[in-house]
N, C-alpha and C positions, 0 to 999 in steps of 0.2 A: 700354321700361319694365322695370325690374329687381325682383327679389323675390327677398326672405331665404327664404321659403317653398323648404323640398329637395321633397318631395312635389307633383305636378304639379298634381293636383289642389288644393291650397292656393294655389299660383302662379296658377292661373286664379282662383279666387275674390280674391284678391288683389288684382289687376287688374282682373276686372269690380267690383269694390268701389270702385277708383279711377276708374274710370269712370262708374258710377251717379255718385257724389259730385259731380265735375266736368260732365256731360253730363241725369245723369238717367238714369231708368231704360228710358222709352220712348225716349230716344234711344241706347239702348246696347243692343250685338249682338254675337250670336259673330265678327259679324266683324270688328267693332271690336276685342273681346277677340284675339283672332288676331293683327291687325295689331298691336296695343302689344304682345305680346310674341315679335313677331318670327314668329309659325307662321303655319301653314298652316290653316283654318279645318277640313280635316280632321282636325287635330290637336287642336282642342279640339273635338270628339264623339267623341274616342275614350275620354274621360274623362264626359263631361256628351251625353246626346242631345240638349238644346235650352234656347233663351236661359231658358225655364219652369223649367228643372230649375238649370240654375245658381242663380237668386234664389228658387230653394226653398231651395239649398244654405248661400245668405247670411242667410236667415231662419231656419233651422234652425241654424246657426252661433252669430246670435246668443241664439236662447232656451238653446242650450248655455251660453252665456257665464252668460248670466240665474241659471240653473240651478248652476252655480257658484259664483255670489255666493251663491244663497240658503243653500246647501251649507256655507260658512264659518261661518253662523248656525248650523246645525246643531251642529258639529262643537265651537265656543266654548265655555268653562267659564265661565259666566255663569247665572241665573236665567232660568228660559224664557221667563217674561212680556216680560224683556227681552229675548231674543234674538228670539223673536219677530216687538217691535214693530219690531227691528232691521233683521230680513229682509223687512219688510213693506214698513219707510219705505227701504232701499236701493234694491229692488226700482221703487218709484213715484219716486226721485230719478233711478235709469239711467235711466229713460224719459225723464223731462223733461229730464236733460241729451240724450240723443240726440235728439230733437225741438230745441231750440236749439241744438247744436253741428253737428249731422248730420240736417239736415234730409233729404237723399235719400234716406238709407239710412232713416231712420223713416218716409219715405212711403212707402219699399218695402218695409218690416216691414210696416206698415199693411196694405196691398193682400195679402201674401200670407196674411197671418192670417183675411184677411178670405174669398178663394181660396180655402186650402187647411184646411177645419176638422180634416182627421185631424192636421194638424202643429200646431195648437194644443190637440188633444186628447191629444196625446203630451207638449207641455210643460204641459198641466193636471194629467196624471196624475204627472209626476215632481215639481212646485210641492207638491201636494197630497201625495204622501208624505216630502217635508222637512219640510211642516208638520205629518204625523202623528208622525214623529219627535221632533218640540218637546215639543208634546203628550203623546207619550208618557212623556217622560224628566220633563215637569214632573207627568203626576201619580202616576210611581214615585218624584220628591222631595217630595213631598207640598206642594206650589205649588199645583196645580191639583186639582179634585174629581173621582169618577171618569167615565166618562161615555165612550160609543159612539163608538171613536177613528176609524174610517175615517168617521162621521157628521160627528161633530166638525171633522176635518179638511176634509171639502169643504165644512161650514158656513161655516169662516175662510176658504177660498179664495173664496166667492162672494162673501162680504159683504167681501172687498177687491177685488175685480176690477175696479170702479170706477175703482179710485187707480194701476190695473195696465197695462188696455187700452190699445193707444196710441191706438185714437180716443177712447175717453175723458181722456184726459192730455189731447190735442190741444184738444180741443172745451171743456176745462177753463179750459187756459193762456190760446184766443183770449179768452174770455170774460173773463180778468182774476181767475178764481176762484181762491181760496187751498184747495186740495184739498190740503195739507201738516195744515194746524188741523181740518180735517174729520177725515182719518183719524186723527190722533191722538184727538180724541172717539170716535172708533168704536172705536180702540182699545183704551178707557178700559172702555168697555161690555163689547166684548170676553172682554176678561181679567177681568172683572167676573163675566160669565158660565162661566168657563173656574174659575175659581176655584169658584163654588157648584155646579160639577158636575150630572151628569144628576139627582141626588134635589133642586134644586132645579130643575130644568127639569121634574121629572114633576108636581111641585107645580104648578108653571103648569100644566101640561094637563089636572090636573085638575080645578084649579077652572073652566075652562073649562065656559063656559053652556049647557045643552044648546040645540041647534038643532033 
């Protein structure tokens, strides 16, 4: 099995990625990996200590990928409300294409997100500051109200995580539910809230009833 990958380490993810795809995850091993590329199975721990650490490395791969798309919304000269809902709705379409196209590799995102929380707590932390970044640029153009941005920012991360997760994509898709029409509504709310800023969000809390 051949790979454009020069770097050895890419070459083995490469190949175990061909592999999961073709076999599956539980049937795929270093020394399957080893054999499609010709080595010796000491050859690939000299790179990866075990099959675990490799499909951390392919999970960790693709929230970098993730994290790049969201990263182009950042970066776009556009109104933030739009860029945004832009990186929100990309972000919940890569999942669902990879859950249809790539079913093994999304049931081994699946598993290892599920495994491994410090590696989805590192792509909540980099998610969550592309989207402070929005937010910030939209309310120094004066789009959005002002309002507590590192708050702000893991409030939109939560209230999308839904439309994010891949067991929730998954458990969405089986279902037949159109989770596309959803978050746009939530969207709408959103940027609704993002716009009237924290002096209308202290108004809610204060007319809040005493308990």
């Amino acid at each position: 099995m051949e790979s454009n990958a020069s770097d050895p380490r890419d070459r083995i993810l490469e190949t175990a990625r061909d592999l999961i795809r073709r076999f599956g995850g539980a049937k795929t091993n270093v020394v399957d990996i080893a054999q499609a590329m010709g080595l010796s199975h000491s050859a690939i721990y000299r790179h990866f200590r075990s099959k675990a650490e490799i499909f951390d490395a392919l999970a960790a791969a693709t929230m970098a990928e993730e994290a790049a798309l969201a990263d182009a919304f950042v970066k776009a000269d556009a109104p933030a409300a739009e860029r945004l809902a832009a990186l929100v709705l990309t972000l919940h379409r890569s999942k669902r294409v990879k859950l249809a196209d790539d079913p093994e590799m999304h049931a081994l995102y699946r598993r290892i997100v599920e495994e491994r929380p410090d590696l989805i707590s590192d792509y909540a932390r980099r998610i969550t500051g592309l989207l402070r970044l929005i937010l910030a640029d939209g309310v120094a153009r004066g789009e959005f109200g002002t309002m507590d941005l590192d708050a702000a920012a893991g409030a939109v991360r939560d209230a999308f995580t839904v439309f994010i997760h891949p067991a929730h994509v998954e458990a969405a898709t089986k279902a037949g539910l159109d989770q596309e029409a959803g978050l746009q509504t939530l969207m709408g709310l959103v940027v609704g809230g993002l716009v009237a800023g924290s002096t209308q969000i202290g108004a809610v809390q204060a007319e809040r009833p005493n308990e």
